[in-house]
C-alpha positions in Angstrom: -42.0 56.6 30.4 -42.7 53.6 32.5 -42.8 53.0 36.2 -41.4 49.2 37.3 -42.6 48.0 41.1 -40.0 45.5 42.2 -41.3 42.3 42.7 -40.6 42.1 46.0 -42.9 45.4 47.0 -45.2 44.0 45.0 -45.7 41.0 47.0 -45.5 43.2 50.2 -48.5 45.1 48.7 -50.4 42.2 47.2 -50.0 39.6 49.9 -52.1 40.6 52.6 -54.9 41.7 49.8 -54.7 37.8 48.6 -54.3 36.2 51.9 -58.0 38.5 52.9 -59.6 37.5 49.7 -58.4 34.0 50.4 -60.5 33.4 53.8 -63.7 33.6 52.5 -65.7 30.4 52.3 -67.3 31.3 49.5 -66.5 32.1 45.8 -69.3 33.3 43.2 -68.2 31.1 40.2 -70.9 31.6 37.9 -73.6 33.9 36.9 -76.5 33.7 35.2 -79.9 36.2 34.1 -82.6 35.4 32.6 -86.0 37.2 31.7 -89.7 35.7 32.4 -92.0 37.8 30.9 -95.4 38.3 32.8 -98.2 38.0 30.5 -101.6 37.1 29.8 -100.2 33.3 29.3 -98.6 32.9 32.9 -101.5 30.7 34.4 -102.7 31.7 38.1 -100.7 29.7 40.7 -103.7 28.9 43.1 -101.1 28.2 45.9 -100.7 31.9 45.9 -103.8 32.5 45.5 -105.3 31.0 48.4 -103.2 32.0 50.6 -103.7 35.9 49.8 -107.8 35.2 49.2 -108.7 36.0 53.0 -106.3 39.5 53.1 -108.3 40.7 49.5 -111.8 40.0 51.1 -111.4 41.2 53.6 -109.1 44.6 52.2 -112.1 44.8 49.7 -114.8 45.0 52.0 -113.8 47.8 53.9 -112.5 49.7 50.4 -115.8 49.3 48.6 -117.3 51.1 51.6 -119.9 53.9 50.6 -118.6 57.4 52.0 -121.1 59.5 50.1 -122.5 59.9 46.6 -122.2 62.9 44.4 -124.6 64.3 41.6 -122.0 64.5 38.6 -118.5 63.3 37.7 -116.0 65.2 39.5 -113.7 65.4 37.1 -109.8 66.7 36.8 -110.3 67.9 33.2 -109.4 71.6 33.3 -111.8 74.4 31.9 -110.2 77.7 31.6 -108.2 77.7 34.7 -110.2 75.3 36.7 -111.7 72.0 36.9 -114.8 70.4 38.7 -112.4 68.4 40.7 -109.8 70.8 41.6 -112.6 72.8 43.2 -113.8 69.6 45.1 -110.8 68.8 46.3 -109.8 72.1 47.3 -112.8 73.3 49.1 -112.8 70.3 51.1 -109.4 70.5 52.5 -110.2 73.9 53.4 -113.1 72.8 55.4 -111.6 70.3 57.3 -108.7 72.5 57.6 -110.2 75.5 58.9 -111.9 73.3 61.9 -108.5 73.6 63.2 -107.5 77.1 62.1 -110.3 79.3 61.0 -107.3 81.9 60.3 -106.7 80.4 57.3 -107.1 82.8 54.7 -106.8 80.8 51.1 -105.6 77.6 50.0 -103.3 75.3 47.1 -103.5 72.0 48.8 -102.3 70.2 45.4 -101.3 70.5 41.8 -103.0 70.1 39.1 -100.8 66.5 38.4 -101.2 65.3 42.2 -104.9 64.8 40.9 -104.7 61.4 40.1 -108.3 60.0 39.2 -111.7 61.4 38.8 -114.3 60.5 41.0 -117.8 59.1 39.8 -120.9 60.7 39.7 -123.3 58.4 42.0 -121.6 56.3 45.1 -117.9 57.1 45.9 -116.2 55.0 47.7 -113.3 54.6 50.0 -111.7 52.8 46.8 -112.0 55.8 44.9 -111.0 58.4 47.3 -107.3 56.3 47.9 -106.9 55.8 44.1 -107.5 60.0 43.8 -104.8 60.5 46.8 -102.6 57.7 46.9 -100.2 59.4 49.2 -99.8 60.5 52.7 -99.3 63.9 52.3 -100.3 66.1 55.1 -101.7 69.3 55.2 -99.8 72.5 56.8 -100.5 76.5 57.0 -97.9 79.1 56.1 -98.3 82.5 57.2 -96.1 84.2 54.8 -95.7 87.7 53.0 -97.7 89.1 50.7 -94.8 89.3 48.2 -94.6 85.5 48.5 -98.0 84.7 48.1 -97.1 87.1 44.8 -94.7 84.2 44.0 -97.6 81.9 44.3 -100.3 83.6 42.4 -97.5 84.0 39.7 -97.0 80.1 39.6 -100.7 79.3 39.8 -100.8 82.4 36.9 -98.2 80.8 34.5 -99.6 77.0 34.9 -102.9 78.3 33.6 -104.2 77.4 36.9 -104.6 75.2 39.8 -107.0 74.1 42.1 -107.6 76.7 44.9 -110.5 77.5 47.1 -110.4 81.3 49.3 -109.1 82.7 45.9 -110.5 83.9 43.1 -108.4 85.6 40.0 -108.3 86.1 36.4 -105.0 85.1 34.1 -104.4 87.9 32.3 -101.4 87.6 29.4 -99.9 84.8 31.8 -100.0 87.1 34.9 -102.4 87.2 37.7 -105.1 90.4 37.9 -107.9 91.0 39.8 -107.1 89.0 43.0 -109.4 88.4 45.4 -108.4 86.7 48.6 -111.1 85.8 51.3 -113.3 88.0 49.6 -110.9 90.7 50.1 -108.4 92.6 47.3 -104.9 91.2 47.5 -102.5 93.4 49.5 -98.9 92.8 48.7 -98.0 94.5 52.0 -100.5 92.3 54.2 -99.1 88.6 55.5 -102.0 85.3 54.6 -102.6 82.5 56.3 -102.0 79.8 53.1 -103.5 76.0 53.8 -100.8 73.9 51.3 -99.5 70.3 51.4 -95.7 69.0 52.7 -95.1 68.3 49.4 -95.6 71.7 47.9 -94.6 73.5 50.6 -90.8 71.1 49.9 -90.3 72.6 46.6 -92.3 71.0 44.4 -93.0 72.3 40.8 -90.0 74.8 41.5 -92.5 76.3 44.5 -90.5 78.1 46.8 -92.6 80.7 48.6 -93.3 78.3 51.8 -89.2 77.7 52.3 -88.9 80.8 54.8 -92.6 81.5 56.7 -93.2 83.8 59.2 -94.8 80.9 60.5 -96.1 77.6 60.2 -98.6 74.5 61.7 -98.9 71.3 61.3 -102.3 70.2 61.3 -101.8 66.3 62.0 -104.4 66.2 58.8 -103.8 64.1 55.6 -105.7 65.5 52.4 -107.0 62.2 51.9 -108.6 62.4 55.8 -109.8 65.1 55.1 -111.6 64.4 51.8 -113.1 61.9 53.8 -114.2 63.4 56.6 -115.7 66.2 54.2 -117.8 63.1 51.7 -118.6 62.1 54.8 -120.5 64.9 56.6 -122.2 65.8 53.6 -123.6 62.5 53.6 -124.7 62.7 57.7 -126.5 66.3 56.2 -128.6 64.1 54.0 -126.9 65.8 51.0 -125.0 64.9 48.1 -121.4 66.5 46.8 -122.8 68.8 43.8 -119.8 70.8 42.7 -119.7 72.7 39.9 -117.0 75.3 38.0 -117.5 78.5 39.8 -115.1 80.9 37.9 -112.8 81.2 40.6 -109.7 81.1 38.3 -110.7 82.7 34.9 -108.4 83.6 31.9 -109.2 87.1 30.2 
């Protein structure tokens, strides 16, 4: 069956749409898109370059800025359920961190995939600790149950493993066993003080243990401050960075 509008409703309903679309000045006639492909055979426009020259020189010199050197690769490949620069990375946000709260009984600062690039054996620099934490995340400490930090052990359990530091555990059949937490045995009934990230802490990986703490901080520290920091004051000790795989996460 069809429905007919009489004409004259029509233009009671259409008019005032018109009239509106009418008063603009302006009427997009024509369209076109086109593709420029960026390759190898796009020549440098030196206009451009000139005028960001100054801002890279000077960006460059304060990235290629020696923080410390190191006496082997720190790197993110994992070996049983740990890598050299999981460890690195872990212990040194614990450090920092626990200037502020020496409470703090263990900590996840980061997943295994939020390691983004090895550092070298030799010099690092401030180049190389930005491209290894690209982002702003901020460091925080949960106090939460000991069933939750069950939840996390369980996730860190059934990844294979992540970088931790304050923990030590073995992967037994995909589950955790023989827990040890600030060189204590893991009581389910006891609460922990856990050092984690904003981004972990928000869910990510499916991590939901930090969404209802008995309490929380806010350090005002970045992980990539305090990597820094922590290259840093090993370098003012006259030392170099000389980690190595310790065992802390081991698979049975």
């Amino acid at each position: 069956m069809h429905t007919f509008i009489p004409l004259k409703t029509l233009s009671f309903i259409l008019g005032p749409l018109l009239l509106y679309s009418c008063s603009s000045n302006y009427h997009l006639v024509k369209s076109n898109r086109t593709e420029y492909a960026v390759t190898k055979e796009v020549k440098a426009d030196s206009s451009i370059i000139r005028t960001y020259q100054p801002y890279k020189l000077k960006l460059d010199s304060q990235m290629n800025v020696i923080l410390g050197y190191s006496e082997n690769l720190l790197e993110k490949k994992m070996t049983g359920g740990e890598s050299v620069l999981g460890d690195f990375f872990s212990d040194a946000a614990l450090a920092e961190a626990r200037k502020t709260d020496p409470q703090i009984d263990f900590t996840m600062p980061s997943t295994n995939g939020g390691l983004r690039n090895d550092l070298p054996s030799g010099a690092i620099t401030l180049a190389n600790v930005f491209q290894l934490m690209p982002f702003e995340n901020e460091l925080i400490v949960f106090e939460i149950k000991g069933t939750e930090v069950q939840s996390l052990l369980d996730y860190i359990a059934r990844t294979g493993g992540q970088p931790v530091s304050g923990l030590k555990m073995k992967i037994v059949a995909g589950k955790p066993a023989a827990v040890i937490i600030n060189g204590q045995p893991f009581d389910q009934t006891k609460n922990y003080h856990v050092l984690t990230s904003d981004y972990i802490a928000g869910g990510a990986d499916g991590i939901s243990c930090f969404k209802k703490p008995v309490a929380s901080k806010v350090l005002n520290l970045k992980i990539r401050d305090a990597l820094i920091s922590y290259i840093k004051e090993t370098q003012a000790r006259g030392e170099k960075i000389s980690t190595k795989l310790d065992g802390r996460i081991t698979h049975d």
